[in-house]
C-alpha positions in Angstrom: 0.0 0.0 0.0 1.5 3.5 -1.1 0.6 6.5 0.6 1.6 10.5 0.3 1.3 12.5 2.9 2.6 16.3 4.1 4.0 16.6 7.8 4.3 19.5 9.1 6.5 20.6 12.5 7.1 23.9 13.8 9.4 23.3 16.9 10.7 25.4 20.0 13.2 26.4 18.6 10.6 29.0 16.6 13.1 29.1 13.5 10.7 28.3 10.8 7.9 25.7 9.8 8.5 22.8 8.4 7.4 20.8 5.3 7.9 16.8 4.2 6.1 15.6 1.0 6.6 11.8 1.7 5.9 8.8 0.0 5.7 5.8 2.4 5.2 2.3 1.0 3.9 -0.7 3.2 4.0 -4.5 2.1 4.0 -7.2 5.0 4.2 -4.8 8.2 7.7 -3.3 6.7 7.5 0.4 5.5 10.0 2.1 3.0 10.1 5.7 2.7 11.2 8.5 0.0 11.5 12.1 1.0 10.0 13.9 -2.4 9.9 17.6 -1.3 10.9 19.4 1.7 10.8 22.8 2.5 10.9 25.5 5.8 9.3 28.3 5.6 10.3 31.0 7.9 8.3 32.7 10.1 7.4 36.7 9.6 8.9 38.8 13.0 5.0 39.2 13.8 4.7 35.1 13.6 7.3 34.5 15.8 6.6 37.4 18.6 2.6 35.5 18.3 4.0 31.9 18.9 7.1 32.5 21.8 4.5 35.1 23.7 1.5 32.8 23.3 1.3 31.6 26.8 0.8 35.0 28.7 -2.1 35.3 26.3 -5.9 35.5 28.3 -8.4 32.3 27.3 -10.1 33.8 24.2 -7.1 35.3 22.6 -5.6 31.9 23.1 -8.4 30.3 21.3 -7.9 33.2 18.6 -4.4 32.3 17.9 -5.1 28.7 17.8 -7.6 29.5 15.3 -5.6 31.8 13.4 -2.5 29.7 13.4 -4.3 26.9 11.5 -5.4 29.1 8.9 -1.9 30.2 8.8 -0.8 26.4 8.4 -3.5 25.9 6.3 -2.3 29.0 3.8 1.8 27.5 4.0 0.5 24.1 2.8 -0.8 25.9 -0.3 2.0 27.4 -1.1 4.2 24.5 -0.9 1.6 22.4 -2.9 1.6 25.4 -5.5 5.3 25.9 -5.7 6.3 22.0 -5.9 3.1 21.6 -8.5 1.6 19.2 -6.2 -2.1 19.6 -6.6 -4.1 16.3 -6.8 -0.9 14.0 -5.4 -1.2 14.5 -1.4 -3.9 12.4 0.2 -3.4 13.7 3.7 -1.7 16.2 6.0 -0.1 15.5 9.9 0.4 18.8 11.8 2.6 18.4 14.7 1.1 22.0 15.7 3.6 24.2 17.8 3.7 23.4 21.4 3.1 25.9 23.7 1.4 24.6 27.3 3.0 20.8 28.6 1.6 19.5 31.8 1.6 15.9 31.1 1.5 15.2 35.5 -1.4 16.9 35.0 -2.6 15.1 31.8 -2.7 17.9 29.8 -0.9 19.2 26.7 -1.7 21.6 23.8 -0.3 22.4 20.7 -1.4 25.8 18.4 -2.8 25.3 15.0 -6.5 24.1 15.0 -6.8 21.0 12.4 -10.2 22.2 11.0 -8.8 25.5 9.9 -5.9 23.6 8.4 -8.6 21.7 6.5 -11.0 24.2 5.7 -8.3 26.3 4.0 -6.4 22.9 2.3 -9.6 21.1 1.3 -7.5 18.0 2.6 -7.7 15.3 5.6 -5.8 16.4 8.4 -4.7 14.7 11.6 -3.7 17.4 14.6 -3.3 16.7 18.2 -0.9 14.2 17.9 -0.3 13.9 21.8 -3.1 14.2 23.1 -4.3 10.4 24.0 -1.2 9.3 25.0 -1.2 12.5 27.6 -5.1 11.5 28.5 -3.2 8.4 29.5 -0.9 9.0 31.7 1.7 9.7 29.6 4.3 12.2 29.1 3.4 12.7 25.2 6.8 13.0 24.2 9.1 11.9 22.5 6.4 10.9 20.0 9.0 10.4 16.8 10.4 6.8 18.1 7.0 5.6 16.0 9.2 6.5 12.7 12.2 5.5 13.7 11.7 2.1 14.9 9.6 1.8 11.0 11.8 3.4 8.8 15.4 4.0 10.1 15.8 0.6 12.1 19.5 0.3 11.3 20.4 2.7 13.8 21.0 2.1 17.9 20.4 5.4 19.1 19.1 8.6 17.5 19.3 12.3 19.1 17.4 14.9 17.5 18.6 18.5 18.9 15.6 20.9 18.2 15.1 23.3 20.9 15.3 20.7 23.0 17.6 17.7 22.6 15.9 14.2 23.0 17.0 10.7 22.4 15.7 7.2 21.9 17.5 3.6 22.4 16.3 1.5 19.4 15.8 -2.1 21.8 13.5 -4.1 22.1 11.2 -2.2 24.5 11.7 1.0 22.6 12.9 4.1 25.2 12.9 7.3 24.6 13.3 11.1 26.6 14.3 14.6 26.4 17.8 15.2 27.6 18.0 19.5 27.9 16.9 22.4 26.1 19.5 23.1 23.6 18.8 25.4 20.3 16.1 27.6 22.4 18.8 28.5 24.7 21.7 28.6 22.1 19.9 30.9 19.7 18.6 32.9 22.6 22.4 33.8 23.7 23.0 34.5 20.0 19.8 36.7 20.0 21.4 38.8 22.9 24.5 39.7 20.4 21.8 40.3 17.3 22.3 37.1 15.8 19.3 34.5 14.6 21.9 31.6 15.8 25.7 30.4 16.3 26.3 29.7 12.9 28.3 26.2 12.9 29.1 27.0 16.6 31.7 28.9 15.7 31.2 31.4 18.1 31.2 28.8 21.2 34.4 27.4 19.8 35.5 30.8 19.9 35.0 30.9 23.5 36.2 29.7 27.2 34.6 27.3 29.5 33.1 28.7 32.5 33.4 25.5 35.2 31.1 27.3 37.7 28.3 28.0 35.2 28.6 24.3 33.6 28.7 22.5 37.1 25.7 24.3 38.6 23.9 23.5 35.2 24.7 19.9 35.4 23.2 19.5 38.8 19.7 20.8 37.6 17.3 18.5 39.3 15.6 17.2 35.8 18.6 15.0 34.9 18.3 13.3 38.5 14.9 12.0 37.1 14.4 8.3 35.7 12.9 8.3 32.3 10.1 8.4 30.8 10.7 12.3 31.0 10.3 15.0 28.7 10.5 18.7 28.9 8.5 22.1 28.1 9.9 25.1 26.5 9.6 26.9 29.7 12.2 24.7 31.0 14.7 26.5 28.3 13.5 30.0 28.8 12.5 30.5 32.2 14.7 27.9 34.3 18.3 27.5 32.2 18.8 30.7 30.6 18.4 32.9 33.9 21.3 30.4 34.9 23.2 31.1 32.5 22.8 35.0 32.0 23.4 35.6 35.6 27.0 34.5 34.9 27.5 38.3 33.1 30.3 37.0 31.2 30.8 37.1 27.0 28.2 35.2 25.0 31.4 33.5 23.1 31.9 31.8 26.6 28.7 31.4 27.5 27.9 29.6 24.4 30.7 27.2 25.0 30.0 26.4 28.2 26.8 25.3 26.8 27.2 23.6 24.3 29.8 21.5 26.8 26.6 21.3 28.9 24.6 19.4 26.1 27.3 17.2 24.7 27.5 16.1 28.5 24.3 15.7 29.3 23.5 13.8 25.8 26.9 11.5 27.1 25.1 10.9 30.2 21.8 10.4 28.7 23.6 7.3 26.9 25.0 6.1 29.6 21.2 5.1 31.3 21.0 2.7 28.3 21.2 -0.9 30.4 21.4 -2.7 26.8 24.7 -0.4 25.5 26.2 -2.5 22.8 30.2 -2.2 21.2 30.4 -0.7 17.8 26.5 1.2 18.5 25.6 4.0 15.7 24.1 7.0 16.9 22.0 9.5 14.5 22.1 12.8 15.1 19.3 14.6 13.2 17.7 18.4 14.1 19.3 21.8 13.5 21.6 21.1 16.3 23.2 18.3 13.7 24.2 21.8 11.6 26.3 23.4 14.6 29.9 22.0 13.8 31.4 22.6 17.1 28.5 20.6 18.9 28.6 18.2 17.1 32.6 17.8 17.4 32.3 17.6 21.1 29.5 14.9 20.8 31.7 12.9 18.8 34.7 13.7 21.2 32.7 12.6 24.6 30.4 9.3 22.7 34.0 8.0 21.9 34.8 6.9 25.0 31.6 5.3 24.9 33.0 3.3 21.7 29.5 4.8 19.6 30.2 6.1 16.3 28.0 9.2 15.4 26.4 9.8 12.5 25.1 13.1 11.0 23.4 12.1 7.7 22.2 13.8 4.5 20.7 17.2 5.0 17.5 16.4 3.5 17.1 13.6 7.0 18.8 16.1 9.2 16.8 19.3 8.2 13.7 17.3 7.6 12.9 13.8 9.6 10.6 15.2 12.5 8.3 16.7 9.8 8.3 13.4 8.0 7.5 11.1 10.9 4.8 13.4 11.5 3.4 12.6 8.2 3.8 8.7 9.0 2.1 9.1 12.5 -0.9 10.9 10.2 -0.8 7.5 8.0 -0.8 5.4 10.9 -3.6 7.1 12.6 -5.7 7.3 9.1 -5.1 3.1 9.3 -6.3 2.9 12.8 -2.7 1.6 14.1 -0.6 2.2 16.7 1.5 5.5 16.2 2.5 6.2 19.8 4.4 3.7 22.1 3.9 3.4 25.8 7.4 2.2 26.5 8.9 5.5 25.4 6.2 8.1 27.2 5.2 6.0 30.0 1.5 5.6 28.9 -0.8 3.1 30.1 -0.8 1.7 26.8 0.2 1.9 23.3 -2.3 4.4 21.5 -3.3 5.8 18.3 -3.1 9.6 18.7 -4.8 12.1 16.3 -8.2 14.2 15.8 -9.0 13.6 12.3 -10.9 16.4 10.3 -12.7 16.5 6.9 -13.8 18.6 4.6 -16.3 16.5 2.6 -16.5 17.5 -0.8 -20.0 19.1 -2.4 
């Protein structure tokens, strides 16, 4: 069975929305995929003041934005259809929505861009709220991409994506999975402070010096005392680890190195909780994060001694795979099948996540 979807992904980072036209094949329970388009479209100053100030919004103007970010999803599918000459070929769109309130200990998450406005305006199938039933049962909701990767990239035993916040899953045979720290949100923050979008290639942290005050007290941040399933919110970025970090008053260069030290070493330890750690492991590094050199480097420095051999793949997987497993997890939930698993979110059980909306046809 053949199926071509869009997914769509607009993480916390807040650097851009993006696009995967996928075509995902199915014959005996195995899946084979092929990236056909991809694109990110950047969001407008006003976009990205709307989305990172969403939370301090009242109830109704919440609600407004939720509605008006689906049209605004809505309109970017569109254009990618129209500029990739696509009309007639998609069968279904999976919006991973951006995330702005997670409370899974209270069962509760929610994710901006209402899935009827993204199919009134497409005139397509759409699956939104991807974490929804998993949260409704007792789980964290996240990760939610270990679906895709235990499908389509099963060659790997370990894959890190670093978005604005780094997670990684162990590819065993009860599938795990967790946030490890907030890393671009934080990074590009710094870079912000110096009127930069981001540290392109990390050159400016390799610029810099280590600060061993700053990187111990970040180390001993109660989160990465907890046993997994765990995952993270973007407050946890912005509100809890930057203040650390600015209160330090020193140069960005230096504060940028001292943090990237602080992800490589947390993503070190993060491996480390693996009880099933095999010799000669691969690890997949995917996310913008994969694009900062110097991070990267260090990762590769410290996963050594762990005798793991990382790799960074084409730019197409890098830039792109979180928007295409959404579009799998859209598939799966269209086929009534399991797209979220309980071992990685600590769920009562497996579930298939997803409101599904239609706009019938006259």
């Amino acid at each position: 069975m053949i199926y071509r979807a869009i997914g769509l992904m607009s993480g916390s980072s807040l650097d851009g929305l993006d696009i995967a036209f996928v075509e995902f094949e199915e014959n005996g329970g195995n899946w084979t995929y092929k990236m056909l388009r991809a694109d990110c479209y950047e969001y407008t100053p006003e976009w990205t003041e709307k989305l990172k100030n969403a939370t301090n919004l009242n109830a109704l103007d919440y609600q407004l934005l939720h509605t008006a970010y689906g049209h605004y999803l809505g309109e970017m599918v569109n254009r990618f259809i129209e500029n990739n000459q696509l009309h007639y070929k998609v069968s279904l769109i999976a919006s991973h929505g951006h995330t702005t309130f997670h409370v899974p200990g209270k069962r509760m998450t929610a994710q901006l861009g209402d899935g009827a406005a993204i199919a009134a305006t497409t005139h397509l199938p759409v699956v939104s709220d991807l974490r929804a039933m998993d949260v409704a049962l007792g789980g964290q909701g996240a990760p939610i991409v270990p679906i895709g990767e235990k499908l389509l990239l099963n060659d790997y035993q370990y894959f890190l994506n670093i978005g604005g916040i780094a997670n990684i899953s162990f590819n065993s045979d009860s599938y795990i999975a967790f946030d490890i720290c907030a890393a671009n949100r934080v990074l590009n923050m710094l870079a912000n402070d110096i009127g930069k979008d981001y540290d392109a290639g990390g050159e400016m942290a390799r610029a810099g010096k280590l600060i061993a005050p700053l990187l111990e007290e970040l180390n001993q941040l109660e989160y990465y005392k907890l046993p997994f399933p765990k995952s993270l919110a973007n407050s946890f970025g912005i509100e809890t680890v930057y203040p650390i970090v600015k209160k330090y008053n020193q140069p960005i260069d230096d504060l940028l190195r001292t943090y990237v030290e602080h992800i490589a070493l947390q993503i070190k330890d993060a491996v480390r909780m693996d009880d099933n750690k095999k010799d000669n492991a691969r690890l997949l590094i995917t996310g913008g994060g994969a694009l900062n050199n110097f991070l990267t480097e260090r990762i590769q420095d410290l996963l050594k001694e762990e005798n793991i051999e990382v790799v960074v793949p084409d730019a197409l997987l890098v830039n792109y795979k979180e928007a295409m497993i959404m579009a799998l997890i859209g598939v799966l939930r269209w086929r009534e099948e399991v797209n979220v698993l309980c071992s990685v979110t600590g769920a009562s059980k497996n579930s298939i996540g997803g409101a599904l909306w239609m706009d019938i046809a006259e």
